[in-house]
C-alpha positions in Angstrom: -11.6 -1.6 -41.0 -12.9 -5.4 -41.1 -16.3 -6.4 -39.3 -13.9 -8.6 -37.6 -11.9 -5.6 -36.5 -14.9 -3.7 -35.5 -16.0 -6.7 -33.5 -13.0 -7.4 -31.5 -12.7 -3.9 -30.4 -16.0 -3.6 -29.2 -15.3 -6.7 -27.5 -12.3 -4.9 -26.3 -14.3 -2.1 -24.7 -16.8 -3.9 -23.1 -14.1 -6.2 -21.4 -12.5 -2.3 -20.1 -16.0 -2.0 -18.8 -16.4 -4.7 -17.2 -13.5 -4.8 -15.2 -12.7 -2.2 -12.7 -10.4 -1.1 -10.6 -9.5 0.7 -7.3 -6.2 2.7 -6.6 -4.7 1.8 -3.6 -1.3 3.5 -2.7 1.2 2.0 -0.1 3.8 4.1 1.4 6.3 4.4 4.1 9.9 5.2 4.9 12.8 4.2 3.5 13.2 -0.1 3.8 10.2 0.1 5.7 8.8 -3.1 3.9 6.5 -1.7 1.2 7.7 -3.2 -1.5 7.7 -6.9 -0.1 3.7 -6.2 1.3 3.2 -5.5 -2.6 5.2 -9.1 -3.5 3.2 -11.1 -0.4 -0.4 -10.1 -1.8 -0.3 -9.6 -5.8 -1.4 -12.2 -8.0 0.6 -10.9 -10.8 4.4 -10.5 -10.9 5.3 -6.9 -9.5 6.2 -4.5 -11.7 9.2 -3.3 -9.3 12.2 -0.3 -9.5 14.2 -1.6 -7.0 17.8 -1.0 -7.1 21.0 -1.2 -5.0 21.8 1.7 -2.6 24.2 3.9 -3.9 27.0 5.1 -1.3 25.0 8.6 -1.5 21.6 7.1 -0.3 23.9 5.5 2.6 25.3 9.1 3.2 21.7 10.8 3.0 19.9 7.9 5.3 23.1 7.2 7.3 20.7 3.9 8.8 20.5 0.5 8.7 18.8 -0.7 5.6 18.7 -4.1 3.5 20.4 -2.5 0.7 17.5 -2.3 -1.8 15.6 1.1 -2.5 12.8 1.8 -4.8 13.7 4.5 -7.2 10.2 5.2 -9.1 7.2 2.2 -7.7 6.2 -0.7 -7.3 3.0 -2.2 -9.2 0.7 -5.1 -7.5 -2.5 -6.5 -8.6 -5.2 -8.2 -6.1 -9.0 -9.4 -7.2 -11.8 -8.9 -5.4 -14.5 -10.5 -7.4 -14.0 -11.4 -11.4 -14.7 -8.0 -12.5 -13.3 -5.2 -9.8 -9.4 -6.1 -8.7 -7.0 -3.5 -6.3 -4.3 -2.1 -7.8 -1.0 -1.6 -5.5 1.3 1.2 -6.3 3.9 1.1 -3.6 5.9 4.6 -3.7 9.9 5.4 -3.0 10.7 5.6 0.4 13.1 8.2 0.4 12.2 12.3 0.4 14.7 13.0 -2.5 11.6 11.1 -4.4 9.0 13.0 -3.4 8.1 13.9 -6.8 6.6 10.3 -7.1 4.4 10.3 -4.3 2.5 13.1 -5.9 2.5 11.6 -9.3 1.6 8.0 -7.8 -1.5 9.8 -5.0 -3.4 11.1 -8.0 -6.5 8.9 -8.1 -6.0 6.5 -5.0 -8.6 5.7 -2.7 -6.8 5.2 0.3 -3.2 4.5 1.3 -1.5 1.8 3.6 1.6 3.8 5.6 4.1 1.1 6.0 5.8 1.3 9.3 9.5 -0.2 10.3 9.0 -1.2 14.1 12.6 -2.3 14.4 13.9 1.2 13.4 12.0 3.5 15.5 14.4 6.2 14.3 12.3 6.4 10.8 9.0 7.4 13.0 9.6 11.0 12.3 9.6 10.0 8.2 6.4 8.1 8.6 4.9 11.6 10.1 5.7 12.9 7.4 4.8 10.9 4.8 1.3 10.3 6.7 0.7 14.1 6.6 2.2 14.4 3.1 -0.2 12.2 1.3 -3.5 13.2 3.8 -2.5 17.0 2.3 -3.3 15.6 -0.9 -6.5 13.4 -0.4 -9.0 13.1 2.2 -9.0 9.1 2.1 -9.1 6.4 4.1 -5.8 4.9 5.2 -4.2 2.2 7.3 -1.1 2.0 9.5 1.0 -1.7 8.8 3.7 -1.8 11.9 5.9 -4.1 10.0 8.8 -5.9 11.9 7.4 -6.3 14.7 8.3 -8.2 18.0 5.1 -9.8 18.8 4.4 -10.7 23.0 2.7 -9.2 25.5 3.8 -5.7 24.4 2.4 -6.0 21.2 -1.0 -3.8 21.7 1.1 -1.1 23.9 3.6 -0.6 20.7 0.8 -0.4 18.4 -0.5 2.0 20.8 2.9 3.9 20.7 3.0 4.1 17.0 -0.7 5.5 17.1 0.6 8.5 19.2 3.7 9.1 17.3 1.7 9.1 14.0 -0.8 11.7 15.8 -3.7 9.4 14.2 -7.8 9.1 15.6 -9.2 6.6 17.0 -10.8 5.5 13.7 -7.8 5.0 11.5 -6.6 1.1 12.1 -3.0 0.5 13.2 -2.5 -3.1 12.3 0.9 -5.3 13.3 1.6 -6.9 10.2 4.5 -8.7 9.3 5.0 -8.0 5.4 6.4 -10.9 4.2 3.2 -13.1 5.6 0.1 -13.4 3.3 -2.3 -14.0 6.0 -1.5 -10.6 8.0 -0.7 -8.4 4.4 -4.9 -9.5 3.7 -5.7 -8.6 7.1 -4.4 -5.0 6.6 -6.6 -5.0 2.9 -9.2 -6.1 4.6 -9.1 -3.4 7.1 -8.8 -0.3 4.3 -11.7 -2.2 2.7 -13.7 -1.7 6.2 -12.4 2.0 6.3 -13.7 2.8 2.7 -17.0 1.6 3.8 -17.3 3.4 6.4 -15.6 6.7 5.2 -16.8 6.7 1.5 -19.8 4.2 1.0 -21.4 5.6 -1.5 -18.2 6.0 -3.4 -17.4 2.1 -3.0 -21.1 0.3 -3.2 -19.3 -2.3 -5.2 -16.5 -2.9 -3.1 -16.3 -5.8 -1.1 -15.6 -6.1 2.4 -13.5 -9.2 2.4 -10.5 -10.8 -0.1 -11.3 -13.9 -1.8 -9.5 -17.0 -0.4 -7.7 -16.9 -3.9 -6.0 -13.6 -2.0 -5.2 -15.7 1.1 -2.4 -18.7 -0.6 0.7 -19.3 -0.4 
């Protein structure tokens, strides 16, 4: 190997150093809107696995849908600062992949449950799937009540969804509209706050705020 070689993969590693990162895993049911929180936020193109719906994952969900399902993840990137970033892994909505959440949990430091507001059917799944992934890691997490009418009865069906989920007091339940930058931050923002609170000496580092980079259209 060339001192030139040598160089430039020293260079290399320090570089690996220097930038960090934090898992962040966002699930929810089925078309619940996970995949387009991922597309709102990132700064990079999303590594997606998004597929039409078969006629069997019509017969198995039997609901409305957009016609779109994740099959394996989705992969988002968000800076905090030039050297620490977030990375998004948004999981399969559907139980027939619950293989994947496992595989995709291992590492995170907290998760965003995505919930469909419009579809209060899919409650039940987001139970689940909340008490699936807590089984595996005791982490922070935050609830995103996509689709959501917003009005008066806004707080009493965040409320509702609070029940239903069986969460504390403590774990935010956020109306966020997943295709809107400004409210997708909010919700980061808010698992940032958690992690401070729940784990701060696991996430000195970590800010408590996105950069306004985060925050553009």
């Amino acid at each position: 190997m060339t001192l030139q070689a040598v160089g430039s993969t020293r260079r290399q590693a320090v570089d690996r150093a220097r930038h960090r990162s934090f898992k962040i895993v966002v699930t929810g049911p089925f078309d619940a809107g996970k995949t387009t929180l991922i597309r709102t936020i990132s700064e990079i193109a999303v590594v997606s696995t998004e597929r039409d719906v078969s006629s069997y994952d019509r017969g198995v969900e039997g609901r409305r849908h957009s016609g779109r399902t994740t099959v394996a993840m989705d992969f988002g990137r968000v800076a905090l600062t030039d050297d620490l970033a977030l990375h998004l892994f948004g999981t399969p909505g559907q139980e027939r992949f619950e293989f994947m959440w496992d595989i995709l949990a291992e590492g995170m430091l907290g998760f965003v449950l995505v919930v469909d507001a419009s579809r209060p059917e899919t409650i039940a799944d987001a139970r689940d799937q909340h008490l699936h992934f807590r089984g595996l890691a005791e982490v922070p997490l935050v609830v995103a009540v996509n689709k959501l009418a917003r009005g008066s009865g806004t707080g009493a069906a965040l409320t509702r969804v609070r029940h239903q989920l069986g969460l504390p007091d403590h774990v935010p339940v956020v109306a966020a509209d997943a295709r809107r930058r400004e409210e997708v931050k909010a919700v980061l923002v808010a698992l940032l706050r958690a992690l401070h609170r729940q784990l701060p000496t696991t996430v000195t580092s970590l800010p408590t705020a996105l950069p306004d980079r985060a925050a553009r259209s």
